[in-house]
C-alpha positions in Angstrom: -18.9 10.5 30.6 -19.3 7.4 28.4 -17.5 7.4 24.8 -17.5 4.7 22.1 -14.3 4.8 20.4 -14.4 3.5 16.7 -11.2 1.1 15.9 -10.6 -0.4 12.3 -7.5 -2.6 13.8 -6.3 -4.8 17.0 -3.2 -5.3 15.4 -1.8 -2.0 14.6 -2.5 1.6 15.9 -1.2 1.3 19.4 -1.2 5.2 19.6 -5.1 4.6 19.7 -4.9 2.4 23.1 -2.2 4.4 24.6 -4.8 7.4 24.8 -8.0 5.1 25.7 -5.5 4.0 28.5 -5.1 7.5 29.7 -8.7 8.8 29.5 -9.8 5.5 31.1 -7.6 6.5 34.1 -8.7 10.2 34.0 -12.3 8.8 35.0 -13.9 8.5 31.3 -16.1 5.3 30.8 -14.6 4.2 27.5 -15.7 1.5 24.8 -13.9 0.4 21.7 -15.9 -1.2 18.5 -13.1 -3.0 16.8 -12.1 -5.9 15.0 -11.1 -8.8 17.9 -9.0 -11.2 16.2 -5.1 -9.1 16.6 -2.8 -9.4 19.8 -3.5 -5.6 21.3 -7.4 -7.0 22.7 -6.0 -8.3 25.6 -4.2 -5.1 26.2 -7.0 -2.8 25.4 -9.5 -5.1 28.2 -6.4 -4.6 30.8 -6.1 -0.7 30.7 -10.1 -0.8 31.5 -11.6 -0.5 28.1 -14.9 -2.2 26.7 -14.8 -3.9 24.0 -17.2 -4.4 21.6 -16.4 -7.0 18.4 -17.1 -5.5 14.8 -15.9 -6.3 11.3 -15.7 -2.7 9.3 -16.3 -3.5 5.6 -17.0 -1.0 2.5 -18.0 -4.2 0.8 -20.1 -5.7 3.3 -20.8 -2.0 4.8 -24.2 -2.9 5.4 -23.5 -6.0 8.3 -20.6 -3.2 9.5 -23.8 -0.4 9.6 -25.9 -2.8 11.4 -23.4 -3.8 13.8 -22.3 -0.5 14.7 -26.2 0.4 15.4 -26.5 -2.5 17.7 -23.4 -1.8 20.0 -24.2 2.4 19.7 -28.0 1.3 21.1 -26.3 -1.0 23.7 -23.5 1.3 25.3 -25.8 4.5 24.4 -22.3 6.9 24.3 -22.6 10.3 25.3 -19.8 11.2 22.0 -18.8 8.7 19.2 -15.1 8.7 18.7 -13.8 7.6 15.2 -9.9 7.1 14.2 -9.7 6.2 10.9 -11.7 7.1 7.3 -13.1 3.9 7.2 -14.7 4.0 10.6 -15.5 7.4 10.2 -17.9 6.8 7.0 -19.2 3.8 8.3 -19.9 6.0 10.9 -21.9 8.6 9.4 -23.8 6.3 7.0 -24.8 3.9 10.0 -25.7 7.1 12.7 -27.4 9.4 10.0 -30.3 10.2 11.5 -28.3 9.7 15.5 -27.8 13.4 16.6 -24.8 12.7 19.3 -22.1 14.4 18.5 -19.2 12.5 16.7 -15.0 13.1 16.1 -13.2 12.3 13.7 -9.5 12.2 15.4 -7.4 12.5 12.1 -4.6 10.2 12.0 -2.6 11.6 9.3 -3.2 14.1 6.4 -2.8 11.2 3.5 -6.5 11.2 2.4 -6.8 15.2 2.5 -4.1 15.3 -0.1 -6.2 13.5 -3.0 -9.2 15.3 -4.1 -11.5 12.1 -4.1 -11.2 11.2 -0.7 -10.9 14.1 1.0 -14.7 15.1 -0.8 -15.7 12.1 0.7 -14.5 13.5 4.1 -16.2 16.6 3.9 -19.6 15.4 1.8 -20.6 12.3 4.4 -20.3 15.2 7.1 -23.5 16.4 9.1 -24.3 18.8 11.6 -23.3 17.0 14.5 -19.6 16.0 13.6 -16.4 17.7 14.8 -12.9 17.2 13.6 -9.7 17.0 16.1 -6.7 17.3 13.9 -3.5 15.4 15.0 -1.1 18.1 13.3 -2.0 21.6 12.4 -1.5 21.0 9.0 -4.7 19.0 9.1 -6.6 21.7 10.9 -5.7 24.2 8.5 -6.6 22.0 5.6 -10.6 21.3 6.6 -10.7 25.1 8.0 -9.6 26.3 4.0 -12.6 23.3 3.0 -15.2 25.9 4.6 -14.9 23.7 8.3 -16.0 26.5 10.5 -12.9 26.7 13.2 -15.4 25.7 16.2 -15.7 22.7 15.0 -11.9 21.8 14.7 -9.9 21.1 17.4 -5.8 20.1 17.6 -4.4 17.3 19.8 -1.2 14.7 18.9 -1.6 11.2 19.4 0.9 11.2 22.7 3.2 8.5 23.4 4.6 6.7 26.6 8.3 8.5 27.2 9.5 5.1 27.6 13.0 5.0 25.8 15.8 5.9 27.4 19.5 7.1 25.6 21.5 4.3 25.3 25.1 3.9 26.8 25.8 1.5 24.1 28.1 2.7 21.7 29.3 1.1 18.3 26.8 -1.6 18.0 25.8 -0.9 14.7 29.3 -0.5 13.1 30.1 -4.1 15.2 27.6 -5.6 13.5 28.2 -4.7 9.9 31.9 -4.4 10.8 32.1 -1.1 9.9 35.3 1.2 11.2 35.4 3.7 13.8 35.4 6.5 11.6 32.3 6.1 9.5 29.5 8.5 9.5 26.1 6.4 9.8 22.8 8.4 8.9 20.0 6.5 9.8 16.5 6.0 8.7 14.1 4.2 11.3 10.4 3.2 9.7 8.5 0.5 8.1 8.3 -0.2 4.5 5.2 0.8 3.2 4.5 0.4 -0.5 2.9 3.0 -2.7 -0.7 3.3 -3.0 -0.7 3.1 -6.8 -4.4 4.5 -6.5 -3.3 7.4 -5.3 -0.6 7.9 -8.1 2.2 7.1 -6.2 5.2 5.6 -7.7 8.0 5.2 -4.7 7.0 4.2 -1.0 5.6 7.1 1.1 7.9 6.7 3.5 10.6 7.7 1.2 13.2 4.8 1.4 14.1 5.3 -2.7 14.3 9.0 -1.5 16.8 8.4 1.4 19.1 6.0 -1.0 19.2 8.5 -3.4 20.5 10.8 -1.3 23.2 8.6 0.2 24.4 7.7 -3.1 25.0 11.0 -3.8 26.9 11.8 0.0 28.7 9.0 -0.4 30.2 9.6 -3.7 32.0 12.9 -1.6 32.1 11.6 1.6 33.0 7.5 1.2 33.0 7.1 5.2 29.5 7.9 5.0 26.7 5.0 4.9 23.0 4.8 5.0 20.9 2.6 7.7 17.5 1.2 7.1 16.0 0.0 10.6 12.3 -1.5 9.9 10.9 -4.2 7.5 8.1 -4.7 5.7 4.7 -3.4 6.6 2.2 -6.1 6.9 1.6 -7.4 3.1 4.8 -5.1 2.0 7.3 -7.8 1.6 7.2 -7.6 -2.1 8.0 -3.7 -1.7 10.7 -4.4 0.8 12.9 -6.7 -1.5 11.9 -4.2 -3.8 13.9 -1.2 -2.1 16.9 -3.6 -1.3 17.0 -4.2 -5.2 17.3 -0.6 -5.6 19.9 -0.2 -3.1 21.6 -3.1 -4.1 22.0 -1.1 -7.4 22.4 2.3 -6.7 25.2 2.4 -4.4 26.9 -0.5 -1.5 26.5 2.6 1.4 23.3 1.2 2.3 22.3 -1.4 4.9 19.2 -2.9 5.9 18.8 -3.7 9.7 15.3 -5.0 9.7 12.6 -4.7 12.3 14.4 -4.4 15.8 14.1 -4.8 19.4 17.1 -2.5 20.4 16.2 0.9 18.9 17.8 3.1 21.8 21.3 1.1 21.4 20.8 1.6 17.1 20.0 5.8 17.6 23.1 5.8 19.7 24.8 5.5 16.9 23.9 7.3 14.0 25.6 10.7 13.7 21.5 12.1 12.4 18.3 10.5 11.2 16.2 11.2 8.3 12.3 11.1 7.8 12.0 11.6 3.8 8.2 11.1 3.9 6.0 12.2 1.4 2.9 12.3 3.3 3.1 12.4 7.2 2.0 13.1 10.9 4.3 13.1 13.0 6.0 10.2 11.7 9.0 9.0 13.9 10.5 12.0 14.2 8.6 12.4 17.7 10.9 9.6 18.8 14.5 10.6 17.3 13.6 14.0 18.8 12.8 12.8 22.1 16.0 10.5 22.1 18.2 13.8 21.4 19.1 12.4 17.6 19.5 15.2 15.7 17.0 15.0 13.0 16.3 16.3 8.9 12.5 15.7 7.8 10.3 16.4 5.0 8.1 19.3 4.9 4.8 17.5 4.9 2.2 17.1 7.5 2.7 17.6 11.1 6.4 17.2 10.6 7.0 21.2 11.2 4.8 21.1 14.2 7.9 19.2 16.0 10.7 19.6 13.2 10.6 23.3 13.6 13.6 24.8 10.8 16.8 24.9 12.3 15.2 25.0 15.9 15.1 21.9 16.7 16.0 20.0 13.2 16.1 20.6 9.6 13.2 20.5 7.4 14.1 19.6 3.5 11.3 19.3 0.6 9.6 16.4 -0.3 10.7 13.8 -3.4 13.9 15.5 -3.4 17.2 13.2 -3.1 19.2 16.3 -4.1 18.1 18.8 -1.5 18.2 16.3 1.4 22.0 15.1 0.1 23.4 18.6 0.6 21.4 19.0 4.2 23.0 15.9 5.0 26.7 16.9 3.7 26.2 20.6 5.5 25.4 18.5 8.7 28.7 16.5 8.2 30.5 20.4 7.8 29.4 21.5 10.8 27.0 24.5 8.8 24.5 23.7 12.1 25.4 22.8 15.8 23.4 19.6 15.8 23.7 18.9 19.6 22.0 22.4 20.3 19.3 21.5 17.7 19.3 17.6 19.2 18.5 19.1 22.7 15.8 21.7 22.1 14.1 19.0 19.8 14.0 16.8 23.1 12.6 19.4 25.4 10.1 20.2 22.9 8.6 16.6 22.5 9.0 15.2 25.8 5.9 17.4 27.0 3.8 18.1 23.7 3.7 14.4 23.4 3.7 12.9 26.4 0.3 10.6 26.2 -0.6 11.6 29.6 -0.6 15.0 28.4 -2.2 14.8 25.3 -5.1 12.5 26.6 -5.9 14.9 29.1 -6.5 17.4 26.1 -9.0 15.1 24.4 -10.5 14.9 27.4 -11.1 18.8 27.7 -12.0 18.3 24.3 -15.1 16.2 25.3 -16.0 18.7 28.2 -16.2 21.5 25.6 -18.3 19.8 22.9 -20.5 17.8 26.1 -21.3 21.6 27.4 
């Protein structure tokens, strides 16, 4: 079985080469069209993969069109794998009249939830393309858009297992010399600033959200402080000295770590973590669950798909400071045995997103669609 796999980046999107990693070991020839001037190509020729050079561009789509042609007539793929909207238009305007079939893998739900681009999705379609939804929120979305269910299919992007809890403890309150006794809630992601486009007006990860909400726990509880591990994401560094800004004037509870190395040592010590997204996969929840953190998200996305209510987290509604302040103060009462929720949250995960796992689903995927 031969598959081209369609890449907009060889910086980012490592969740894409974990699973051509995978399906490369499981026996499937697999090629990568992609952009070959990030630090992941070298990674991406060592787990066995092809690849191909391209430059994706809506405004020079016609050189992406003909490139894509020339590499889909030189690997001639049994299936056309796309991750991203970009690659997946450039993909249906390049291979209209190509009847292979095609996926669309859907990263995340952000472009169903505007009305523009998620037409685009569903008008650039043909007869030949399938969807494989990353969170089930996704899947029902294109099935209420008149997708016929045999042409959607559901599989995570998996993840290696690879952190391990930490037996460090206090590292965090050493370093911002914080006493014994105070109650850190975490918040571990990237800054990523709004897409103004889309008529967003905070970050969609929610870091306005999460200072909100430990302004207002803070103001009951003062042994309570807020932790921001991640920076900037790639040309967000405006948006980043933006939130400290806010911070800075909302309430002195909240501290910004950065980008970091030592995550495991960091989750050992934060009493829970918080994903306030407003638009989502699976976010980093997949990784504070598997780590046994006990963990509050937003109800968005594929978030309830491993955040399952007071199973093995909490789920609060989006854009609200309020709601997700009193979750975090009925945490800090005791109202939930977070170490039961913390462990069934890890059991869950471990499997459902174990890469090994979920590659082996794309590739029964394939063997359905192929026959």
């Amino acid at each position: 079985m031969k598959v081209l796999q369609l890449v907009k980046t060889s910086i980012g999107a490592a969740w894409a080469l974990r699973q051509m990693r995978e399906l490369a070991k499981l026996g499937v020839e697999v090629h990568v069209a992609m952009p070959v001037d990030g630090p992941l190509i070298e990674e991406y020729k060592a787990s066995g993969v092809i690849v191909h050079p391209i430059k994706y561009s809506l405004v020079h789509i016609i050189d992406s069109c003909k490139q894509l042609c020339q590499i889909v007539k030189t690997v001639n793929p049994d299936i056309i794998h796309s991750h991203f909207v970009l690659t997946t238009i450039i993909m249906r305007i390049a291979l209209c009249s190509d009847k292979r079939p095609r996926i669309f893998q859907v990263p995340g739900p952000l472009h169903l939830e505007s009305f523009l681009f998620r037409k685009i999705d569903l008008w650039t379609a043909q007869k030949n393309d399938i969807w494989v939804g990353s969170c089930s929120w996704t899947n029902e979305c294109y099935a209420s858009n008149g997708i016929p269910r045999e042409k959607i299919f559901l599989s995570y992007y998996g993840g290696d297992i690879v952190y391990k809890k930490s037996s460090v403890h206090g590292k965090i309150r050493k370093e911002l010399n914080l006493p014994n006794n105070a109650i850190l809630i975490g918040m571990v992601a990237y800054m990523y600033a709004p897409k103004y486009y889309l008529g967003q007006t905070r970050g969609l990860k929610g870091h306005e959200d999460f200072i909100d909400a430990i302004t207002i726990v803070s103001e009951k509880y003062p042994n309570v402080y807020g932790v921001c591990i991640g920076g900037p994401w790639g040309k967000a560094k405006r948006y980043g000295h933006k939130v400290r800004e806010y911070a800075k004037h909302k309430t002195n509870h909240v501290y910004f770590l950065g980008t970091r190395t030592d995550i495991p040592d960091l989750y050992a010590d934060l009493f829970c973590v918080v994903h306030p997204s407003h638009s989502e996969n699976l976010g980093g929840a997949g990784e504070s669950l598997a780590l046994g953190v006990p963990t509050i998200a937003t109800k968005v996305g594929g978030f309830p798909d491993i955040v399952i209510d007071k199973v093995t987290g909490l789920l609060v509604p989006p854009k609200n400071p309020d709601f997700l302040a009193q979750t975090i103060i009925e945490c800090i009462e005791s109202k939930y045995d977070l170490l039961e929720l913390a462990n069934k949250g890890e059991n869950l995960v471990r499997n459902m997103l174990d890469v090994k796992n979920t590659a082996s689903s794309i590739r029964e995927i394939y063997n359905k669609i192929l026959s």
